[in-house]
N, C-alpha and C positions, 0 to 999 in steps of 0.2 A: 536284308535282315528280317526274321521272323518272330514276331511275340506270339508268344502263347503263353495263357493263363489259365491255371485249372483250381478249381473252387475244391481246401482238402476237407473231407468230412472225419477225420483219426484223430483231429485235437476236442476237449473237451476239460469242461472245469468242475473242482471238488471245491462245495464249499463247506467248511469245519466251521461247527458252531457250539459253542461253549453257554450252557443254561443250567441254570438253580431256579428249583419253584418257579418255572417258566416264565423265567424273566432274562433276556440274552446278556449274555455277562461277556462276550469278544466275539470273533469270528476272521477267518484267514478265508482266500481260496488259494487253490492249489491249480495250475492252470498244465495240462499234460499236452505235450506237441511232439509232433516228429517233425523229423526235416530230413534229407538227404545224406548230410556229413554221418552220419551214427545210425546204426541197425537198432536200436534202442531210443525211447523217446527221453525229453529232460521235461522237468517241471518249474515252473515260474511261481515263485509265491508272489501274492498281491496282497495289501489290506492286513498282517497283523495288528488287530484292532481290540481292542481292549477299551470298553465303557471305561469311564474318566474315575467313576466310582471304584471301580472292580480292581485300579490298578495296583500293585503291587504286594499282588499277593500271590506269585508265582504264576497267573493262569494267558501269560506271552508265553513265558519257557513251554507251558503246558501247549498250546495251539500249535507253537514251533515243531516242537517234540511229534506231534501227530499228523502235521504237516509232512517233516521228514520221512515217518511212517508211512503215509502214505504214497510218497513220493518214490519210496523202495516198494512198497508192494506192488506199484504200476512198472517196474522195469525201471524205472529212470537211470538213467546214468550219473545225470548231475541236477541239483536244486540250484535255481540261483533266486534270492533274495533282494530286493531292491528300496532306498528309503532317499529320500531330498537328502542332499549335502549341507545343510546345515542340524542335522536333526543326529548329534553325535553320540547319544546316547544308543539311539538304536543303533550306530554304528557298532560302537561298543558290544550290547545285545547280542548282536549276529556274531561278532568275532570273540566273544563267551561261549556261543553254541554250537565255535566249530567252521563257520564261515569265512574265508578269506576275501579279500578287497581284491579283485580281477581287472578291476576299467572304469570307465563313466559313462553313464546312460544318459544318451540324450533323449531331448524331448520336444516335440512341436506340436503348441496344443491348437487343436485345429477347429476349435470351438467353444465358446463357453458355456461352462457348465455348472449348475448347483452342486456346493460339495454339503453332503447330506449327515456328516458325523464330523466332530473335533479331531483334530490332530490331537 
């Protein structure tokens, strides 16, 4: 048996930032990949994040909204969205916006790390 491993340089990330009087009010990225199965890349949203202050005043739908946008003007064929399984509200969120529940992401964290913003 043979491994081979090629380093690809075609993925890259959008990050969407939301600001009033230069002050950051959210931010998403947008994470764009190809792979092999699809002629067309997909994109992984990460991080819609919304200051604690900022929230509920529509500017998630807003991030989302531009995220998607963006994710159609790179080609993508499909968004996938991801949030912790106890956080049901954002559940909700996504499948507001048009999202459907597909599977469960696993995860093995393989270091620890400072988390730098509030849930």
């Amino acid at each position: 048996m043979e491994i081979k491993k090629e380093i690809k340089n075609d993925a890259f990330a959008v990050k969407i930032t939301l600001e009033e009087e230069n002050k950051v009010l959210g931010w998403t990225f947008v994470y764009i990949m190809f792979q092999d199965r699809h002629p067309e890349p997909y994109a992984y949203l990460e991080n819609v994040y919304i200051e604690e202050e900022y929230r509920s005043r529509g500017l998630g739908t807003q991030l989302l909204e531009l995220a998607i946008a963006e994710a159609k003007e790179q080609g993508c064929y499909k968004i996938i969205g991801t949030c912790k399984m106890k956080k049901v509200l954002v559940h909700e969120f996504y499948e507001k916006h048009g999202f459907k529940k597909m599977g469960f992401e696993f995860r093995m964290d393989l270091k620890e790390t400072e988390i730098l913003t509030k849930d």
